[in-house]
C-alpha positions, 0 to 999 in steps of 0.5 A, a space after each residue: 834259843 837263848 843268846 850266849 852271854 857275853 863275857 863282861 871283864 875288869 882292870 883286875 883280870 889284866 892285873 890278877 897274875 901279877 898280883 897272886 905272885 906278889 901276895 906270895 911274896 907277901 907284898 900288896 903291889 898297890 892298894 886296889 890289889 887288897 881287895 884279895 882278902 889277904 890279912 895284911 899282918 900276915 903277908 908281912 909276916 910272910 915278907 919278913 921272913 923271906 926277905 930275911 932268908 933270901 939275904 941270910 942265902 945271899 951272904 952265905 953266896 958271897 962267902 962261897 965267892 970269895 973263900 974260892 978268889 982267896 983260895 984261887 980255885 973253883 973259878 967256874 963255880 964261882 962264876 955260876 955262884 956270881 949269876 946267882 948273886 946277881 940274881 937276887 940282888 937285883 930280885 930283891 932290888 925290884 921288890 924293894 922298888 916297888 914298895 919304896 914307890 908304891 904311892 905313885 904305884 897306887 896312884 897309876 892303878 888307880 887312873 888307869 882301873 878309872 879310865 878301863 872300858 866299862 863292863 857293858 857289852 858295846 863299851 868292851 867291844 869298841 875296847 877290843 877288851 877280850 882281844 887285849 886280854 886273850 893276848 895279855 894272859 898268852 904272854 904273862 902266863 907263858 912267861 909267868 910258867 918260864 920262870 916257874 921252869 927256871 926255879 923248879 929245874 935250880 931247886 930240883 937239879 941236884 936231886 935228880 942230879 943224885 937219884 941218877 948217880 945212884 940208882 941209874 948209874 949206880 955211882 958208889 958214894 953219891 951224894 946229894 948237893 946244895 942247889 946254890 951254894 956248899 956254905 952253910 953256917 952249921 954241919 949239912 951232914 946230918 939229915 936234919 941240918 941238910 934239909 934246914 939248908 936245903 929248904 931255905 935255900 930253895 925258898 930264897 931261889 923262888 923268892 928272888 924269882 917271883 921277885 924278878 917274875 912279878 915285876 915283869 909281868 905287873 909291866 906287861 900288864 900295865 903296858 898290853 893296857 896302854 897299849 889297847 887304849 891307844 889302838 881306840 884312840 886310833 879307831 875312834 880318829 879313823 872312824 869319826 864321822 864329819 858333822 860339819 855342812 852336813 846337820 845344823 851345828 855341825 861344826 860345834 859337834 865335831 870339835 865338842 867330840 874332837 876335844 874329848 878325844 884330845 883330852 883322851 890323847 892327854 891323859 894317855 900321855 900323861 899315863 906314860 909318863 907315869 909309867 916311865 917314871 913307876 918303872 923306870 929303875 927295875 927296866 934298868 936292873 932288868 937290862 944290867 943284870 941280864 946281861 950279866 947273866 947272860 954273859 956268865 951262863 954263856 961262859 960256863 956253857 962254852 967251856 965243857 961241862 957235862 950234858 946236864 949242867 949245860 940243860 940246866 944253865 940253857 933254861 937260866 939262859 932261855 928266861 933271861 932272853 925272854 925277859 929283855 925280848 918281851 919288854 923290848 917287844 912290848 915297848 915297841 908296841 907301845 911305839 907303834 900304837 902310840 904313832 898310830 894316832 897320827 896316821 890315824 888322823 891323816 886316815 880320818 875324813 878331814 877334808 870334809 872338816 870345817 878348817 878351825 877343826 883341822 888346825 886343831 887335827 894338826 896339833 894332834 898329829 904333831 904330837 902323835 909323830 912324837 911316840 911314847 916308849 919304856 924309858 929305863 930312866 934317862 939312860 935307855 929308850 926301850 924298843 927292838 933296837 935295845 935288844 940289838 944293843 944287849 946282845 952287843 953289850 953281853 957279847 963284850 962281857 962275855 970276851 972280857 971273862 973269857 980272856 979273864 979264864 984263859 
């Protein structure tokens, strides 16, 4: 019988989700991601264009909102249109983010492909790489086909909206809606003009959507790596055998490897620190903008609208807690591999050690007590404890626009 052949992985299968939502975009996220074969003329064509539709379908939001303020009706409609302004800005914010910061984007993709395990089959063992992979893709593709639910319910609601007015319920003069706004700068009667309309709003609602989708997932890409190498940190601390009184030289060994694992435990500092700095700015329009959502989809869906109108604000509601649970959870995670290091060290066989060596396990420690975490810029550290802290904040928008409706 021949041996099963062990499955050998990259820095770019972590990476590859996020990567086919920015090309479809039109984005390259950083330079490693050319390596698509994609031409770059044509993803900026793509880009232009869509860029271009999705603030030509955000002006024509803003109109909608503020004919219905200066005509003092549509309130609840103006609210939904309100969710979705705030959408696409700040989709459109964390794209532009990334592209304004795509250098020091390049430059963490580039460290953290040099420090990913090698593909021989021991080094992917230690790494636990299939492990970390497996449990990166469960979270990245659920969210990932979330959102992917969330645009194709908004773009395709009215449709289904109008085939059951008129052929289940039979509803004389059905007709069909706009998916996000009723604005248009010419005539929608006419099936051409309604179709043109249509089409572009439905593409600068996926537009918006891979842009908030996209970001999401690069983080949690990134982080589920992080997060893989401080967990090796920890193994390699706790597995480390004592050299010293036992072989000749035993001392010099012992700290030739502890220092190599220091320098370990630097750099990964130090990629946190990028990290943080990388996506800091969308972690804090993530927090911002959903809990705006959040509070707006929560006032339409308390307020009596019809079945189908509260299923459709429920999967908008859904993804947005989704989005902040995930990055909170995922930080913590980061929280708890990071102190790992120190119980590590206090787990290791360091009594056996020479006492130059363990000095040096304390500073280590001390700095392990220290744990690294998602930082929405200086504002916000980012842990389960946020998500508590969202909710809170929601909840007072939440009265403040209920106080406003009644």
């Amino acid at each position: 019988m021949t041996a099963e052949p062990i499955s050998r992985f990259t820095f770019n299968d972590f990476m590859s989700l996020s990567v086919v939502l920015y090309n479809s975009l039109g984005i390259h996220p950083y330079d490693l991601a050319t390596r698509t074969g994609l031409s770059t003329r044509w993803l900026l064509t793509i880009f232009l264009f869509q860029v271009v539709n999705l603030n030509f379908v955000l002006g024509l939001e803003c109109a909608f909102v503020y004919i219905s303020f200066k005509n003092n009706d549509n309130f609840v409609e103006s609210c939904m249109v309100m969710g979705y302004i705030v959408f696409v800005i700040v989709g459109e914010l964390k794209m532009v983010t990334v592209w304004l910061r795509r250098d020091q984007l390049n430059d963490l993709m580039i460290e953290m492909e040099r420090i990913f395990p090698s593909t021989d089959a021991e080094s992917q063992r230690q790494y636990q790489v299939e492990r970390y992979l497996r449990r990166g893709r469960m979270f990245t593709k659920g969210f990932a086909g979330l959102y992917l639910l969330l645009i194709a319910t908004y773009n395709l609601f009215v449709i289904i909206q109008f085939l059951v007015k008129r052929y289940v319920q039979e509803v004389p003069g059905a007709s069909m809606a706009m998916p996000y706004t009723s604005v248009s700068p010419w005539g929608v009667h006419n099936i051409w003009g309604f179709c043109l309309m249509y089409l572009l709003q439905s593409l600068a609602g996926y537009t918006c959507t891979a842009g908030h989708a996209s970001s999401d997932i690069l983080i949690f890409a990134v982080l589920i790596q992080t997060i893989m190498h401080y967990d090796y940190l920890s193994r390699r601390l706790t597995e480390l055998l004592i050299q010293a009184g036992r072989v000749k030289d035993g001392y010099q060994k012992d700290l030739k490897v502890l220092q190599q694992l220091i320098a370990y435990h630097n750099q990964l500092l130090g990629l946190t620190e990028v990290i943080n700095r990388v996506f800091g700015l969308p972690l804090l329009l993530n927090f911002m903008s959903s809990s705006l959502m959040v509070c707006f989809v929560g006032f339409q869906m308390t307020i009596g609208l019809s079945l189908d109108v509260v299923c459709k604000l429920a999967v908008l509601l859904v993804a947005e807690m989704a989005e902040i649970y995930l990055i909170c959870y995922f930080s913590d995670e980061l929280v708890n591999a990071s102190f790992s290091v120190s119980d590590a060290v206090y787990n290791m066989n360091w009594p056996d050690a020479d006492k130059r060596f363990n000095k040096m396990l304390i500073i280590v420690a001390q700095r392990a007590q220290r744990p690294v975490c998602l930082r929405a810029t200086v504002f916000l550290d980012v842990s389960m404890p946020t998500m508590t802290m969202f909710l809170q904040m929601t909840y007072r928008f939440f009265c403040v626009i209920r106080t406003m409706y009644q």
